[in-house]
C-alpha positions in Angstrom: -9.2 30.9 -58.3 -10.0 33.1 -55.8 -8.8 34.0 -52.1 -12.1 32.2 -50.6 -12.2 29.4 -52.7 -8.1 28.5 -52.4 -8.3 28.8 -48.7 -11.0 26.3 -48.6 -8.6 24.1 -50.8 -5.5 25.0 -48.8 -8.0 23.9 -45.9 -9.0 20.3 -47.4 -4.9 19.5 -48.2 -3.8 19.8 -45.1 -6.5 17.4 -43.8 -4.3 15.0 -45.9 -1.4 15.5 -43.5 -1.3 13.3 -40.9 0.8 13.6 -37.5 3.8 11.6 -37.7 2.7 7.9 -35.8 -0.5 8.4 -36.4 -3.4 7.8 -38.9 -5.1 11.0 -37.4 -4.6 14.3 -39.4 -3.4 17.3 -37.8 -6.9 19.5 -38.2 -8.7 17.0 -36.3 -5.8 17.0 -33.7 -6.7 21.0 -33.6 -2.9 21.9 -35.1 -4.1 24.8 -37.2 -4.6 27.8 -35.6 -5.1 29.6 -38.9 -4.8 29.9 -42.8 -4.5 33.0 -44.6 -4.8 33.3 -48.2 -4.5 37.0 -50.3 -5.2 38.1 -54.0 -1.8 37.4 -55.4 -1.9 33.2 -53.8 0.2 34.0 -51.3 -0.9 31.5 -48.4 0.8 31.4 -44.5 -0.4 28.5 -42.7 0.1 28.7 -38.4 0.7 26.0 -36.9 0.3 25.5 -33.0 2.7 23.2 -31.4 2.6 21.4 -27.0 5.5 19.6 -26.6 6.6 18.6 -29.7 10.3 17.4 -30.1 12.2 19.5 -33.3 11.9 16.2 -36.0 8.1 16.2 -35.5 7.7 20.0 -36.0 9.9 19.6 -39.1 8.3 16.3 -40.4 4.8 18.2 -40.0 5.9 21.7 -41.7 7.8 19.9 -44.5 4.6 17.5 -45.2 2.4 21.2 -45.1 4.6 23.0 -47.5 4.6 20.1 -50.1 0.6 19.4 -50.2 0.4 23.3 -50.7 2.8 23.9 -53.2 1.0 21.5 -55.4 -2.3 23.8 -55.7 -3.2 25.7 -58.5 -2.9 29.3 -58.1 -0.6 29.2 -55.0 2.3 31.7 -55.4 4.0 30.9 -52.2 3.4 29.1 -48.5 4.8 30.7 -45.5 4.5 28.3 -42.5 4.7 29.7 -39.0 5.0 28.4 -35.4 3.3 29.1 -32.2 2.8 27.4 -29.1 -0.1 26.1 -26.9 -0.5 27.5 -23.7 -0.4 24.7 -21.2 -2.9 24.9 -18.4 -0.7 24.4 -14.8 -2.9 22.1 -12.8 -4.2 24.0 -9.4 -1.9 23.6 -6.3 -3.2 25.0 -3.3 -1.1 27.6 -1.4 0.6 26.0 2.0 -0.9 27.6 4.6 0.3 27.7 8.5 -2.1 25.5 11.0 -3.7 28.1 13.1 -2.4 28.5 16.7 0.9 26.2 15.9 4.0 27.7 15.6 6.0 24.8 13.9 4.9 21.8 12.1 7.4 18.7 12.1 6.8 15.8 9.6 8.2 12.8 10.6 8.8 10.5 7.5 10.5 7.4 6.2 10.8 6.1 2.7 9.8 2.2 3.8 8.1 0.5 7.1 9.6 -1.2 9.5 12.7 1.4 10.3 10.2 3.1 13.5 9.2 6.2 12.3 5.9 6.0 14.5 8.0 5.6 17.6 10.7 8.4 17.0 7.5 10.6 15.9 5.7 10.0 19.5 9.4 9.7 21.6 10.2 13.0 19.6 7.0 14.3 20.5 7.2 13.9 24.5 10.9 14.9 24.3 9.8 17.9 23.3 7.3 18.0 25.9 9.8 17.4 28.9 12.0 20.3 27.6 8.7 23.0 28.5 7.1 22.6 25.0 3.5 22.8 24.3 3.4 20.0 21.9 1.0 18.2 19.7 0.9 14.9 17.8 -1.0 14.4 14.5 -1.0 10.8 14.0 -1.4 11.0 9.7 -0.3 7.1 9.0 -3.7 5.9 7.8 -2.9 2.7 7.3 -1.1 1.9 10.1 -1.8 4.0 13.0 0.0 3.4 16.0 -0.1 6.7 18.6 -3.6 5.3 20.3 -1.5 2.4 21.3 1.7 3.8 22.3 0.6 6.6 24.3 -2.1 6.0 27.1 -5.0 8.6 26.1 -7.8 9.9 28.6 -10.7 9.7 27.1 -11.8 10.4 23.3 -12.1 12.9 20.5 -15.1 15.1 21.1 -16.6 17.6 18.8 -18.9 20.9 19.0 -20.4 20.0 15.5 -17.2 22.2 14.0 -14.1 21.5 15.4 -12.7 18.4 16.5 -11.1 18.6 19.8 -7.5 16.2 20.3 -7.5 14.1 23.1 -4.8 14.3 26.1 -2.2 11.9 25.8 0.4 12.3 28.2 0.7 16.0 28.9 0.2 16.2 24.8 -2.1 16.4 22.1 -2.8 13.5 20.3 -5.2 12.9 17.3 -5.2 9.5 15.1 -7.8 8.3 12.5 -7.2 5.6 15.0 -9.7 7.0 17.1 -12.4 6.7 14.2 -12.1 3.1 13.2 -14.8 0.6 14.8 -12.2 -1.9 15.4 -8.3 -2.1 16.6 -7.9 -4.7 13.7 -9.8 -3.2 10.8 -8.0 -2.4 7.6 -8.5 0.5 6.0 -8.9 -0.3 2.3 -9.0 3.5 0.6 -8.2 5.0 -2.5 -6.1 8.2 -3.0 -9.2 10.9 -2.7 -10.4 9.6 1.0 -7.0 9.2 2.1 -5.7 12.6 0.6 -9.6 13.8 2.4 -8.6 12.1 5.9 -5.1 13.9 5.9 -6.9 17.4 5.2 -9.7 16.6 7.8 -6.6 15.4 10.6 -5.2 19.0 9.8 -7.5 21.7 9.3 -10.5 20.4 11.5 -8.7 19.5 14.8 -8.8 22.6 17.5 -4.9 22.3 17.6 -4.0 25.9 19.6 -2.3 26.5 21.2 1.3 24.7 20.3 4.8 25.2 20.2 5.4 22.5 18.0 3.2 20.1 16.2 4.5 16.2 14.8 3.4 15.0 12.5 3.9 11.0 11.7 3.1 10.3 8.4 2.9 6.7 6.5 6.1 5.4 4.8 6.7 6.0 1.3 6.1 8.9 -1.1 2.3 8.4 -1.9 -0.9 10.8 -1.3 -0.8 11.1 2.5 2.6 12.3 2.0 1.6 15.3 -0.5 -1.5 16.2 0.9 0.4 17.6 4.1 2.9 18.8 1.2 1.0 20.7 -0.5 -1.6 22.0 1.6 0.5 22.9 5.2 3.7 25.1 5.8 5.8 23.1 7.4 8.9 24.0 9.3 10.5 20.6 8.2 11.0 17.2 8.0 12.8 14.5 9.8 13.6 11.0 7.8 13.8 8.6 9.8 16.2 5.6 8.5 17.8 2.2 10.0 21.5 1.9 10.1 22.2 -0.6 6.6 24.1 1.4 3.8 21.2 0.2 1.6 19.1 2.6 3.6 20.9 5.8 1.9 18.7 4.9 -1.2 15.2 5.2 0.8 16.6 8.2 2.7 17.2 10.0 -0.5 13.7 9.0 -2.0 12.7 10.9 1.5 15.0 13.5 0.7 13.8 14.8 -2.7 9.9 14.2 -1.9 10.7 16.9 0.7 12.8 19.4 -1.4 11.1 18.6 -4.4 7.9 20.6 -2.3 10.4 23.3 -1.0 10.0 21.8 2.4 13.4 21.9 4.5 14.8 18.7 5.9 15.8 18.8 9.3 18.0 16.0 9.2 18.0 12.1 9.0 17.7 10.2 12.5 18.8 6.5 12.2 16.8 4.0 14.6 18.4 0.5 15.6 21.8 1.7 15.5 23.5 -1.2 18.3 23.0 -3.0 21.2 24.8 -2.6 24.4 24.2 -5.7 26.5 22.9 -4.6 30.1 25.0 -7.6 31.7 28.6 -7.2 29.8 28.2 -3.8 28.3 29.7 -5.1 25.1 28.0 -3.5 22.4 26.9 -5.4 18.8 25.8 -3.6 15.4 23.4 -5.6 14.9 22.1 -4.0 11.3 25.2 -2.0 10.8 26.4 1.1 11.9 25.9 4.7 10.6 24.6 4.1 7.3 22.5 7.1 8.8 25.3 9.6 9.0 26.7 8.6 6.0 23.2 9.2 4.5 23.0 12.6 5.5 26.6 13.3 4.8 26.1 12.4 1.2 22.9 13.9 0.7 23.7 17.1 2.6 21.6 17.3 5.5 22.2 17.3 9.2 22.4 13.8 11.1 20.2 14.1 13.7 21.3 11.3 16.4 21.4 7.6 17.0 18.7 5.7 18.4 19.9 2.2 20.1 18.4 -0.8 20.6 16.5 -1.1 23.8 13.9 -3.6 24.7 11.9 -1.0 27.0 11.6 1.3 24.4 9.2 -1.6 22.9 7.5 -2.3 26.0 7.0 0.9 27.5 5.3 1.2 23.6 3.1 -1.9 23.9 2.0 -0.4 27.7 1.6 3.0 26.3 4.2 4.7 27.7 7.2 7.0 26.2 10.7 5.8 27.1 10.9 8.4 29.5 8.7 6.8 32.0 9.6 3.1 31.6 13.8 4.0 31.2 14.1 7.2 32.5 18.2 6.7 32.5 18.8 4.6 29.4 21.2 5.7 26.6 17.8 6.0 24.2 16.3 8.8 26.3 19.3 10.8 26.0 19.5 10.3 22.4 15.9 11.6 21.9 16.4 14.5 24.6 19.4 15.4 22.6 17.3 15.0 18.5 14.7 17.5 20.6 17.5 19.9 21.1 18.9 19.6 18.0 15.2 20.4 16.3 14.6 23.4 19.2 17.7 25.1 18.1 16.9 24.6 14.3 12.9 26.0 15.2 13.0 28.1 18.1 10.2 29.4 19.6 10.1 32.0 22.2 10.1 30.6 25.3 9.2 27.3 26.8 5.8 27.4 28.5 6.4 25.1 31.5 
């Protein structure tokens, strides 16, 4: 038999070899890369492997070398292995938001633990410390800035650039804004949140800033990797309740963050007590420092404590940070002090007030 013709045999035997599992053989499933055949029967079959544990590579190369052998004419079968070249799926390049000097995410791994009001209180504490500052309301679902911060006026565009509206003394844009109603649901798929995140981002005339926060939804899903992937952020901020339970959501936070080589600032826990105004006595309501023990086990910094106090909600229902409705109260100080914390870790270089 000759070269041609026993490489066209070779050819139809392995077609009898199927993958291990399967009813499929492996030249449908595109496993042979080539067959070689010479003049004295010699025949090397290569074989290209993906991700293919060792027992299915051996099952497969054992099954070859058996249907072979049994040809007429075939002196010997070399089988040899080679690998597919995986395509790596297209990730774009973080790049800075023009005319801002840091980006701060503000994050948490469940609702409920008031992420949106650290991200705007963090946000004007920066402010009152000399800060140009901006805030990029990014929780589609749920946005909460247009209520919690008296605005003047709304977003306007020159048919390129969106242009943030003042909120007081900052910059404050929310897909809020764009929703016919208060009370209307968004109901969206991945793509047109993921497209609302990147519009938020790259269309808004943000310059100039010292800082811009960003209060993104809760959990882990596309809103989250949108910014991710697409911004260079200076870091994050997880924002946790004081329960022990919360170190497990706090380290979901955690290793979304440093999973996309995006430092975490540290881990701020909301609702720590309650000092009664009359008696002073203070109760732990949920707990106590199941923050700090968060970031001590997971290695970051812990941030600050964030009491209860019922202004903080009203001023919020009003529109109105903290620092205008309890100017004196323990939870100012404990955001002017988070704001110092996150100034020293991201310093810019000078305050512009």
């Amino acid at each position: 038999m000759d070269a041609a013709k026993l490489r066209e045999t070779v050819l139809s035997r392995l077609k009898t070899v199927t993958y291990p599992g399967f009813s499929r053989d492996i030249v449908s499933f595109g496993m042979i890369r080539d067959v070689a055949v010479d003049d004295q029967g010699r025949v090397t079959v290569t074989i290209v492997y993906s991700t293919e544990p060792d027992r299915i590579r051996q099952a497969i190369e054992q099954a070859v070398v058996q249907v072979i052998q049994g040809i007429q004419d075939v002196q010997s079968v070399e089988v040899r292995a080679t690998h597919r070249e995986m395509a790596r799926p297209s990730v774009p390049q973080k790049q800075p938001v023009p005319g801002v000097q840091h980006v701060i995410a503000v994050a948490s791994a469940k609702g409920g633990v008031g992420k949106s009001t650290v991200a705007v209180n963090l946000a004007y504490a920066l402010k009152e410390l000399g800060y140009a500052v901006g805030l990029l309301d990014a929780d589609i679902y749920g946005p909460s800035a247009p209520i919690m911060l008296k605005t003047e006026g709304e977003p306007t565009t020159d048919g390129r650039r969106i242009f943030p509206v003042p909120a007081m003394g900052l910059k404050m844009i929310s897909i809020g804004f764009f929703l016919p109603t208060e009370d209307q649901a968004l109901i969206w798929r991945g793509p047109m949140v993921m497209k609302a995140v990147h519009q938020l981002v790259w269309d808004v005339e943000w310059a100039s800033l010292d800082y811009l926060v960003v209060d993104l939804p809760p959990g882990t899903g596309d809103a989250q990797l949108t910014l991710l992937q697409e911004v260079q952020l200076s870091g994050a901020i997880i924002v946790t309740t004081p329960q022990r339970v919360a170190l497990v959501d706090a380290r979901k936070g955690v290793t979304m963050f440093r999973r996309l080589e995006t430092s975490v600032l540290g881990i701020v826990e909301n609702m720590s007590y309650f000092q009664c105004p009359k008696c002073g006595e203070v109760y732990e309501i949920f707990d106590r420092r199941g923050g700090f023990h968060a970031a001590k086990m997971l290695g970051v910094p812990f941030l600050g404590e964030i009491p209860i106090e019922p202004r903080l909600r009203e001023g919020a229902d009003r529109g109105e940070p903290v620092f205008l409705c309890a100017p004196d109260s323990e939870v100012t100080r404990a955001f002017m002090e988070i704001a110092r914390k996150v100034v020293d870790a991201l310093p810019v270089p000078s305050a512009r007030q």
